[in-house]
C-alpha positions in Angstrom: -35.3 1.7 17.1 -33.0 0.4 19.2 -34.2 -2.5 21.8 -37.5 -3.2 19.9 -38.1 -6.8 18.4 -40.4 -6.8 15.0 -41.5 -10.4 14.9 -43.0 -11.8 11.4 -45.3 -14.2 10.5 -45.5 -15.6 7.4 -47.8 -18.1 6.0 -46.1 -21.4 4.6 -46.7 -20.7 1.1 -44.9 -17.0 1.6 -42.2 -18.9 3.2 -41.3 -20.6 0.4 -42.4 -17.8 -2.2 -39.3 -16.0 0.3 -37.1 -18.8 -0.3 -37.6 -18.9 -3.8 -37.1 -15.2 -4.5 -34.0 -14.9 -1.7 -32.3 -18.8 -2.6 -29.6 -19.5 -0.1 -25.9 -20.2 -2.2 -23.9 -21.7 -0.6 -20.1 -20.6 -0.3 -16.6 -22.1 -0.4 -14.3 -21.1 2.3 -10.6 -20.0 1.8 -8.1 -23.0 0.9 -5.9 -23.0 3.5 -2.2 -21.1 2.7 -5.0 -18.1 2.0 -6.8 -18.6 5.1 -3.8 -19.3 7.0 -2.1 -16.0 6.1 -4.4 -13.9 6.7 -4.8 -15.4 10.4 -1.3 -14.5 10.8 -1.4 -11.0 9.8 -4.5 -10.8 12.2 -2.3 -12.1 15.3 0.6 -10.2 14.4 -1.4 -6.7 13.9 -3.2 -7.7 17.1 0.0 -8.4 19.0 1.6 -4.8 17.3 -1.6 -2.8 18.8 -1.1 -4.1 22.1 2.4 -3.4 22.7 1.5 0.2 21.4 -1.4 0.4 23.8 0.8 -0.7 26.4 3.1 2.3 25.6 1.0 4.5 25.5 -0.3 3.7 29.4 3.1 3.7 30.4 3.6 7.2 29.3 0.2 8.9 30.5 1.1 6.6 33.9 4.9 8.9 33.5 2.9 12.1 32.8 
């Protein structure tokens, strides 16, 4: 349901039965040339929707 909070309570000993079961793994990030390219092709797809945005009010503003 949308807007309703379930709150849990668990005791410690299912805490850490959770933890054990569910372990949290740590991840590497991207090295940087990846990580770095694919925040450019971000920007640049960004920048390419907002000029076509912008055309688009110009021509329903024509219309």
């Amino acid at each position: 349901m949308i807007g309703k909070v379930t709150v849990w309570y668990m005791t410690e000993e299912e805490r850490l039965a959770y933890i054990a079961k569910h372990p949290i793994v740590p991840t590497e990030q991207p090295s940087g040339p990846i990580f770095l390219k694919n925040d450019e092709k971000r920007k640049k797809a960004s920048e390419n929707g907002a000029k076509s945005t912008k055309e688009m009010w110009k021509k329903r503003k024509s219309e």
